[in-house]
C-alpha positions as CSV (number, residue, x, y, z in Angstrom):
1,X,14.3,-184.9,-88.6
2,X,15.8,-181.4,-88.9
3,X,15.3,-178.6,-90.9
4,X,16.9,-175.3,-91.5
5,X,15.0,-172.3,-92.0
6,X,15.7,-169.0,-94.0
7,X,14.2,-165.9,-93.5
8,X,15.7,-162.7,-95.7
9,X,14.4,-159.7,-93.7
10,X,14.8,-155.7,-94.5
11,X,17.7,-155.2,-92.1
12,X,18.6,-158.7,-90.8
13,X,19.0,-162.4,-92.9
14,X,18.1,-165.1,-90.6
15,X,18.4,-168.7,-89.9
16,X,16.9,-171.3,-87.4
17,X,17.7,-175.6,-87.4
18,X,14.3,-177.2,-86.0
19,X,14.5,-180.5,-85.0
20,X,10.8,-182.2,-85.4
21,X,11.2,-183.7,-81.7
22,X,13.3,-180.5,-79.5
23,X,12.1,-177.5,-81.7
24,X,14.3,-174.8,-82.5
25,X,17.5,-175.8,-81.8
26,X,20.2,-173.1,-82.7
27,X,19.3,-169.5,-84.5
28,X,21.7,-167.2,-86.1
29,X,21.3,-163.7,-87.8
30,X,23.5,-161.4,-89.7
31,X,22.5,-157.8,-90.8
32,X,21.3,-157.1,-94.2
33,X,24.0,-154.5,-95.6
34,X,22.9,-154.5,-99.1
35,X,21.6,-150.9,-99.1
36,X,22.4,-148.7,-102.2
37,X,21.9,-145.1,-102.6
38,X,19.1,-143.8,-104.8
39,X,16.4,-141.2,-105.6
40,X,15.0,-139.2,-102.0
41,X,11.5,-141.8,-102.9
42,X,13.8,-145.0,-103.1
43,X,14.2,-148.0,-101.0
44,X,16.5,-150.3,-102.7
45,X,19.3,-153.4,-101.6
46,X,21.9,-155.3,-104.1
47,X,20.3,-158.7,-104.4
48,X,23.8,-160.5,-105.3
49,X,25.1,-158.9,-101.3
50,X,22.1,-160.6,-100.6
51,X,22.6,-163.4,-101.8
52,X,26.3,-163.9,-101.1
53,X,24.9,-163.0,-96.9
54,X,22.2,-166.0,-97.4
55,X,24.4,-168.6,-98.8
56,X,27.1,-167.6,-96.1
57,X,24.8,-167.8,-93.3
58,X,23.1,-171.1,-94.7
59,X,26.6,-172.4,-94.6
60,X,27.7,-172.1,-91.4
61,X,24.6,-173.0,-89.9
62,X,24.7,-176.1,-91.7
63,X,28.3,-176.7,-90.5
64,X,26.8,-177.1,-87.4
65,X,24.0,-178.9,-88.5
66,X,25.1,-181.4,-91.3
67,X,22.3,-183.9,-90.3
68,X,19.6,-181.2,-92.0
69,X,17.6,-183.1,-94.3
70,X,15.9,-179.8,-96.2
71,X,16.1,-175.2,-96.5
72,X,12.7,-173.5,-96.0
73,X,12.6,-169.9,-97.6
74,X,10.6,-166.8,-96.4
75,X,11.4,-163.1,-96.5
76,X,10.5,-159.6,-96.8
77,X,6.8,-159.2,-98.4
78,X,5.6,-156.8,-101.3
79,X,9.3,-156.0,-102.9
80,X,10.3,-157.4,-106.1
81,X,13.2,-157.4,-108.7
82,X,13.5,-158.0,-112.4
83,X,15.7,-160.9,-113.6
84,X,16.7,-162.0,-117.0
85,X,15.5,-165.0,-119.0
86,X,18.6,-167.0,-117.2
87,X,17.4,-165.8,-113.9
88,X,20.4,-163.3,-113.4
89,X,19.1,-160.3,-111.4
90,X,18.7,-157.1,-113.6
91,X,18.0,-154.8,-111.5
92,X,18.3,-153.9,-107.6
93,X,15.8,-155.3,-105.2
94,X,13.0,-152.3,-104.4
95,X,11.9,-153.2,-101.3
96,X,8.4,-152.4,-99.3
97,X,9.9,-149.6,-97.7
98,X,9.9,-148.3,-101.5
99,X,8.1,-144.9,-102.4
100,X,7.7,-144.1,-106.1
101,X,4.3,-145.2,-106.0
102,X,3.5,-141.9,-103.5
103,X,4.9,-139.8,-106.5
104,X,2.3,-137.7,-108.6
105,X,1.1,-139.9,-111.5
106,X,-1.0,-136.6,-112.6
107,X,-4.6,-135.5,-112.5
108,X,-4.4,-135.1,-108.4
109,X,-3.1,-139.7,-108.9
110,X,0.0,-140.8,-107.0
111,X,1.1,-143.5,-109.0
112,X,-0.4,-146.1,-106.4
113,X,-3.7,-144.6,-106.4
114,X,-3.7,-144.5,-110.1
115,X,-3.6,-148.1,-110.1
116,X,-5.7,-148.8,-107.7
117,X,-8.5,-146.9,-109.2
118,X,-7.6,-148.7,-112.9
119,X,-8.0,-151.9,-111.1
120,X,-10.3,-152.0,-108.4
121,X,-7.7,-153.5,-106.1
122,X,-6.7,-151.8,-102.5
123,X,-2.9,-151.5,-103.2
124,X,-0.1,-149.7,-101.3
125,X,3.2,-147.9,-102.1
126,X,6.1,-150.7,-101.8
127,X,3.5,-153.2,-103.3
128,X,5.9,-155.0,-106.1
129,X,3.0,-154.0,-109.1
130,X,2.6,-150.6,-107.7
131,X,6.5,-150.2,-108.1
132,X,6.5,-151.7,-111.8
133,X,3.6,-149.8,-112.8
134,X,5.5,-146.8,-112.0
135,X,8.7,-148.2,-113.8
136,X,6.3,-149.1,-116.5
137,X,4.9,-146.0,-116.8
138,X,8.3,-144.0,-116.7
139,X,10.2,-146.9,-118.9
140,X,12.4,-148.1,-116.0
141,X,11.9,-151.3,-116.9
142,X,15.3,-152.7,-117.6
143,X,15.4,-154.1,-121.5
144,X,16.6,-157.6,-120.3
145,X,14.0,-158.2,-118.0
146,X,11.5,-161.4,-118.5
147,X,10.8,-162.0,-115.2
148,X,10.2,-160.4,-111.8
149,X,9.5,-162.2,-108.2
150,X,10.3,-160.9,-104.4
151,X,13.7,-161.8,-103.1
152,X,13.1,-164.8,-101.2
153,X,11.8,-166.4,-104.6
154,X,14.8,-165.1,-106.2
155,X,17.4,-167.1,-103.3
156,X,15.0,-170.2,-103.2
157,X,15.6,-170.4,-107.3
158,X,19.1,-169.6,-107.4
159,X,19.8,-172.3,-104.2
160,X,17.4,-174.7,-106.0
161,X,19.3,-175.0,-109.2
162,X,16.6,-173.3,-111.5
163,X,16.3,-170.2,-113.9
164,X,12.5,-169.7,-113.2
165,X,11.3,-168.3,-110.1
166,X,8.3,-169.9,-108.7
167,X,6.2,-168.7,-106.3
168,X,3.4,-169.6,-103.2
169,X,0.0,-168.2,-103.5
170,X,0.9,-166.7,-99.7
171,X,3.7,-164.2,-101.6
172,X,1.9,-164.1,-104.6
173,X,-0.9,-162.0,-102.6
174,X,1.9,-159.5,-101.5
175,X,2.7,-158.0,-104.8
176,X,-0.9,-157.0,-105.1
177,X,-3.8,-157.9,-108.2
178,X,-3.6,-161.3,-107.3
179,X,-6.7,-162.9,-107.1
180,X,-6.6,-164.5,-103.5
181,X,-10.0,-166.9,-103.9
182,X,-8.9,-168.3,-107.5
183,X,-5.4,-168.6,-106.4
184,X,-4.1,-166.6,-109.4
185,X,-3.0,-162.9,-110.6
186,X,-6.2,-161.2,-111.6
187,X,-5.9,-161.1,-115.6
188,X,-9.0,-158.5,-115.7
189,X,-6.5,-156.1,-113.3
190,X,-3.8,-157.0,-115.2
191,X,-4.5,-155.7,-118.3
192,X,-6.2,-152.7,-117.0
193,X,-3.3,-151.6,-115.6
194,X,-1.3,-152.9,-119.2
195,X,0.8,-155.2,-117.2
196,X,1.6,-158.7,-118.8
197,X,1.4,-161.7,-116.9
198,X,4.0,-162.7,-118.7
199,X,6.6,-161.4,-115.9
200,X,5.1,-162.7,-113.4
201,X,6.4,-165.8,-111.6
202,X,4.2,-168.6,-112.1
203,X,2.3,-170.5,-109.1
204,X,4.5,-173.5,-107.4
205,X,2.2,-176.9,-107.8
206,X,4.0,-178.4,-105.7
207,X,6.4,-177.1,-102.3
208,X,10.0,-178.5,-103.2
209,X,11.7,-176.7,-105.9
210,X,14.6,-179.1,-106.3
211,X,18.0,-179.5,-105.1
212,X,20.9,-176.9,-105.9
213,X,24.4,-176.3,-104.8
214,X,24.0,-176.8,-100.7
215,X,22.7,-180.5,-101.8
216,X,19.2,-180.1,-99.6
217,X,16.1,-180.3,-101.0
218,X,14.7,-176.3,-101.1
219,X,11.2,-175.4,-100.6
220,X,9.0,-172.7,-102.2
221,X,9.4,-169.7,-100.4
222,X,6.3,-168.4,-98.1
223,X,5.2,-165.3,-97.2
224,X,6.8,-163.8,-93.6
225,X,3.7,-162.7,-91.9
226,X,2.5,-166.5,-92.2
227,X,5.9,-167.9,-92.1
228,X,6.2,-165.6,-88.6
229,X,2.5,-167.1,-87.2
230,X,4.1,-170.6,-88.0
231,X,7.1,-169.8,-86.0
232,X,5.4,-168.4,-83.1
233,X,2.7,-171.0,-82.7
234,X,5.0,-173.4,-83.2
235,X,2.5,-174.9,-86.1
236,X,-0.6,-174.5,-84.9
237,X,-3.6,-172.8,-86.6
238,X,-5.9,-172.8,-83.4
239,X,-3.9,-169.9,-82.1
240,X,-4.6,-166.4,-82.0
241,X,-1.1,-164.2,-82.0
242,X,-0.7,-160.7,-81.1
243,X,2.5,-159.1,-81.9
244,X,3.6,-155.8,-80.6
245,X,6.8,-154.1,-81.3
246,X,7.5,-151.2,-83.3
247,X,3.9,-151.7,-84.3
248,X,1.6,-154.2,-84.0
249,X,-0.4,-156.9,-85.8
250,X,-3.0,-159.5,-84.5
251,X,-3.2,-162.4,-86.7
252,X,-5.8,-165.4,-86.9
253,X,-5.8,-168.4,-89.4
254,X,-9.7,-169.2,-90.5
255,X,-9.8,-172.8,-93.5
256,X,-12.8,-170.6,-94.7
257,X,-12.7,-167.5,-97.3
258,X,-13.9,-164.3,-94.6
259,X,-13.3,-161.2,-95.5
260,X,-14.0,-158.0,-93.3
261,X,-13.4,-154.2,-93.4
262,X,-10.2,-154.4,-90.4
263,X,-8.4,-157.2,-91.6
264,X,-6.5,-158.3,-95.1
265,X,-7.2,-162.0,-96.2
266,X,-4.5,-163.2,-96.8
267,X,-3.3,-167.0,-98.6
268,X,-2.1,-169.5,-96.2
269,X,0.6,-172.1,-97.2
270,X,-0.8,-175.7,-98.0
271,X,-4.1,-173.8,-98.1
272,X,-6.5,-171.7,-95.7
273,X,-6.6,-167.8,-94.7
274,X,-4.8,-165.9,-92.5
275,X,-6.7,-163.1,-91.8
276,X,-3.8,-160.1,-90.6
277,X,-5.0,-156.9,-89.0
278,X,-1.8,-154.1,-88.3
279,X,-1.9,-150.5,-86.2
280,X,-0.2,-148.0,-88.3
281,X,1.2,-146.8,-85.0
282,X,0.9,-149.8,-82.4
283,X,4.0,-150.2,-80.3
284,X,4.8,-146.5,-81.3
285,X,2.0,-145.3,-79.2
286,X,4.0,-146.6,-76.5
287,X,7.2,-144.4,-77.6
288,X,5.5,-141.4,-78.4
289,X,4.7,-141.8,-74.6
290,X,7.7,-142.0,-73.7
291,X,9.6,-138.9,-75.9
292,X,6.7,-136.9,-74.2
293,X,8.1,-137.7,-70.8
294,X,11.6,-137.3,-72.0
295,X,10.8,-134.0,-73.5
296,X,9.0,-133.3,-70.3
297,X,12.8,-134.1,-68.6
298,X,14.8,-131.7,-70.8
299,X,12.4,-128.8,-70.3
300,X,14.3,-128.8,-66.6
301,X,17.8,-128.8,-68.3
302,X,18.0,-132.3,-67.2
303,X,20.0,-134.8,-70.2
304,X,17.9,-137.4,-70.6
305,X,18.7,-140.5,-72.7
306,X,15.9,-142.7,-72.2
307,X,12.8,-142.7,-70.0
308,X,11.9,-146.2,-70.4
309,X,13.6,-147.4,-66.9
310,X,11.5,-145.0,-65.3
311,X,8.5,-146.1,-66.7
312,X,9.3,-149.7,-65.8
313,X,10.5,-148.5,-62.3
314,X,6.9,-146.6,-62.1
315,X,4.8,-149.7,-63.4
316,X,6.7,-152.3,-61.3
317,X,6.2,-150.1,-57.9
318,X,2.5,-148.9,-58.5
319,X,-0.8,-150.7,-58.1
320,X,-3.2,-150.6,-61.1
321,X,-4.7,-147.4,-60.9
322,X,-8.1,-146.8,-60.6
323,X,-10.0,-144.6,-63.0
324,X,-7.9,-145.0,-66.4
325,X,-8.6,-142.7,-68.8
326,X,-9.6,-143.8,-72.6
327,X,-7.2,-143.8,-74.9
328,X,-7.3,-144.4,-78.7
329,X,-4.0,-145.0,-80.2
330,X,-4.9,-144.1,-83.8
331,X,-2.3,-141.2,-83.8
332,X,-1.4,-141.9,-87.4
333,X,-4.5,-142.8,-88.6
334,X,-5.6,-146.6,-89.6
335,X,-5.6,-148.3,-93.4
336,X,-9.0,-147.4,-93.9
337,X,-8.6,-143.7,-93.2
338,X,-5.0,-142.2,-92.7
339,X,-6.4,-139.3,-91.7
340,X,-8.1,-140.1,-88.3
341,X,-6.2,-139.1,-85.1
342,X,-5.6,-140.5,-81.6
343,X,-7.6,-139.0,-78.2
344,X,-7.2,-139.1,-75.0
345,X,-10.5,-138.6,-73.3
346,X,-12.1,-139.0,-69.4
347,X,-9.5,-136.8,-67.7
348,X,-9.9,-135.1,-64.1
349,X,-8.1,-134.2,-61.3
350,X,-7.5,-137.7,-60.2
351,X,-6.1,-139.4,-63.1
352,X,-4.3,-136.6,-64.6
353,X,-0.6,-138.4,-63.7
354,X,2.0,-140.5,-66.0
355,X,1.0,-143.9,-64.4
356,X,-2.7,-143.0,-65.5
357,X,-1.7,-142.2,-69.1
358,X,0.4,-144.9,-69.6
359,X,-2.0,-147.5,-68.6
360,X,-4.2,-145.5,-70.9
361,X,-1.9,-145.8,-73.9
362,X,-1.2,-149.6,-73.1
363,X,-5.2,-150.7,-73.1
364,X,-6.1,-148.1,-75.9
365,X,-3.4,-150.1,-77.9
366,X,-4.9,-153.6,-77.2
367,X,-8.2,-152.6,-77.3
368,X,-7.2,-151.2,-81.1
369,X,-6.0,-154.7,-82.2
370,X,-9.0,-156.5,-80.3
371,X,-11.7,-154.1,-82.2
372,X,-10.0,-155.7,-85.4
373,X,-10.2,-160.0,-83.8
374,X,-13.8,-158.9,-83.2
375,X,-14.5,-158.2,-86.8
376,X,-13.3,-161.8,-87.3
377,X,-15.7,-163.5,-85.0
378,X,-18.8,-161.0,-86.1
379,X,-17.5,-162.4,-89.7
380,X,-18.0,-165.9,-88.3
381,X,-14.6,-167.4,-87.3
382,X,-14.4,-169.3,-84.5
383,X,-12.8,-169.0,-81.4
384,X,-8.6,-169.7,-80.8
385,X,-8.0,-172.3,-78.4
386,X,-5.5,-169.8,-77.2
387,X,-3.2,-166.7,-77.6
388,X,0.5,-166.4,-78.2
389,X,2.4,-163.1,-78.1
390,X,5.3,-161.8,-79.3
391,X,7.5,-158.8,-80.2
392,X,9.3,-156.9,-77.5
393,X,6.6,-154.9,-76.6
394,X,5.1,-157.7,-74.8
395,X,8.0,-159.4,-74.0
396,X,9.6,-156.9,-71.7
397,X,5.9,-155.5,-70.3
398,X,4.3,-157.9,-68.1
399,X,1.4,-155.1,-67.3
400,X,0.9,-154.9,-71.1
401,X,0.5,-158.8,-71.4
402,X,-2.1,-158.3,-68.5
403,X,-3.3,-155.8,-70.0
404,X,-3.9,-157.7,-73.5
405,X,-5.5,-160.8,-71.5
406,X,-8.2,-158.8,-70.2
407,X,-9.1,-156.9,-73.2
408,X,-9.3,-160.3,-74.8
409,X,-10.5,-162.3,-72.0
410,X,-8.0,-165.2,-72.8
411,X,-4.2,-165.8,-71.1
412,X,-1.4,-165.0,-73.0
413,X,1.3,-167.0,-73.3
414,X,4.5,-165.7,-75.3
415,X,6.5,-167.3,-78.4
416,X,9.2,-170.0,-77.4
417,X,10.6,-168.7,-80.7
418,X,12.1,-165.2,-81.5
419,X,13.3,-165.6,-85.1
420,X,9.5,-166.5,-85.7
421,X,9.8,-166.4,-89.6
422,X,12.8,-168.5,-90.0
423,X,11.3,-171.3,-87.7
424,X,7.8,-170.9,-90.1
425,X,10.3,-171.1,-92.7
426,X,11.5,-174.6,-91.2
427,X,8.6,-175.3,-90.1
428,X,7.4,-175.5,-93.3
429,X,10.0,-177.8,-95.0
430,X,9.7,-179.7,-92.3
431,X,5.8,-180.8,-92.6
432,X,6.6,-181.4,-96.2
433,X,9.8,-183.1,-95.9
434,X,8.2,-186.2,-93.3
């Protein structure tokens, strides 16, 4: 059997065919150019361009793929978007990049903080109930709105056939005052923050939504950081997986409720916890290192575009040093406390050199994300059976893949899959399609 899987991303819409015996078996992506200009704080896309790029790219991929038998949704967490009682979009899609909730609510509040404190929930800017607080709160709220759900709820409805968004408990989490253990939005935080739960999409019972236009059953859409550990474990929930790109995120699933300071527990589709612990710099540590070298360049007059080959060059041809210094790669700060800085300590004469400090940055940034698995095992999860990697970072850095199986004492091997949350996406209709 064969599924297609969706994935509507920030910058890129994406689609994967899995085939339950070969795996993924074609990918496609198209970029996201549904951007519209707005206030200096605002992040916001057109969801009918959105659309429009979904349906387009669900088509063709199905023209390839005609034996498909049902469409798995996932997409971009924490954004939302008002609709009408018809289900007709009503306003543009704020996305998690979003900012109003960083604006001054007043009485030294931003707007997030505000509602964090009224609720006793940990929230951030971008969440979708930070952003309709503020629109709340500064009567933004469009007048036909009845309804409100993220944008891969919105496409799952609309290629479904309904008027009603529903929604999995693993995107319900994202929008924030959900109550993750009862598997519903947290009516006490609700109406502390004078939200009514009547705009919020209601829980799916049960994965298929129906069948729309495209003739396919559709499934429920899930959230993209589990959608993404789907993909890249290609189903299994045994694994441990490290992602480093642009930043970086370890990720473990656990069938019990655990909760610990480093990591956010987070719903897992057909049940279960993935437990998701992200650097706020990560794979930037790694670039930082390398605009100081380039910098370093340019102070000669030299034009430099990129130092990254020279790094790779230096890497490839050198032995591992001896005598790395520490680094810790909390340059901006962690979730817990934005305000702590990086270090880099135990330097002398004979390590001061670029191969020593980038070896330094590379361990200090697994060493970040393993501090945050060990919280899960002092919280009593058990141990993976093994760990998958992916993101760029890791795939074009063998030393850093070394590097990551030491820190963790476990190989590494990477994804199969690089559109990782369109194959969890297919992955998904697929277990519930057999």
């Amino acid at each position: 059997m064969k599924t297609i899987g969706l994935d509507i991303g920030t910058t890129t819409v994406s689609a994967a065919a899995y085939d339950s015996e070969l795996g993924v078996v074609d990918a496609a992506a198209v970029k996201n150019n549904s951007f519209l200009s707005g206030e200096s704080f605002e992040r916001i896309q057109d969801p009918a361009v959105i659309y429009s790029t979904a349906l387009s790219l669900l088509r063709d991929i199905l023209s390839r793929h005609p034996d498909a038998a049902a469409i798995g949704m996932t997409g971009q967490m924490h954004g939302m978007l008002y609709l009408n009682a018809e289900g007709v979009p009503v306003s543009p899609l704020y996305t998690w990049q979003d900012c109003r909730g960083d604006l001054p609510f007043g009485g030294g509040w931003s707007y997030c903080a505000r509602l964090s404190g009224l609720t006793g929930c940990p929230l951030a800017t971008g969440y979708g109930m930070v952003t309709h607080f503020y629109n709340l709160q500064n009567k933004l709220v469009p007048a036909p709105a009845t309804q409100l759900c993220t944008i891969h709820d919105y496409v799952a409805m609309r290629l479904s056939g309904r008027t009603r968004p529903l929604i999995d408990p693993s995107d319900a989490a994202s929008l924030g005052l959900y109550d993750a253990p009862n598997a519903r939005f947290g009516q006490k935080a609700l109406a502390a923050a004078g939200i009514s739960p009547e705009i919020l999409p209601e829980i799916a019972e049960k994965p298929c939504l129906g069948v729309g236009e495209l003739g396919l059953p559709v499934y429920v859409g899930i959230g993209d950081n589990q959608a993404s550990f789907l993909g890249a474990t290609a189903g299994r929930t045994d694994a441990l997986l490290v992602n480093v790109g642009t930043g970086s995120q370890v990720s473990v699933y656990s069938p019990d409720y655990l909760r610990t300071d480093s990591l956010e527990t987070r719903p897992f589709p057909d049940g279960g916890w993935l437990l998701v612990g992200a650097s706020l710099c990560g794979g930037r540590s790694y670039a930082m290192l390398e605009e100081f070298f380039r910098k370093t360049v340019e102070l000669t007059g030299a034009k430099c575009d990129s130092f990254y080959p020279a790094m790779s060059a230096a890497l490839n041809a050198a032995p591992w040093p001896e005598n790395v210094p520490v680094a810790v790669t909390t340059f901006q700060g962690t979730r817990r406390d934005p305000s702590l800085r990086g270090s880099i300590s135990g330097i002398g004469a004979d390590n001061f050199t670029p191969l020593h400090f980038m070896y330094a940055v590379m361990r200090g940034m697994a060493v970040e994300l393993y501090g945050m698995f060990r919280s899960y095992l002092d919280a009593g999860g058990g141990t993976p059976a093994k760990m998958v990697g992916s993101g760029n970072g890791l795939r074009q850095n063998p030393q850093l893949r070394r590097i990551f199986e030491q820190t963790f004492s476990c190989p590494l091997t990477l994804s199969a899959n690089t559109e990782e949350a369109a194959c969890g996406a297919a992955l998904y209709a697929l277990r519930h399609s057999l």
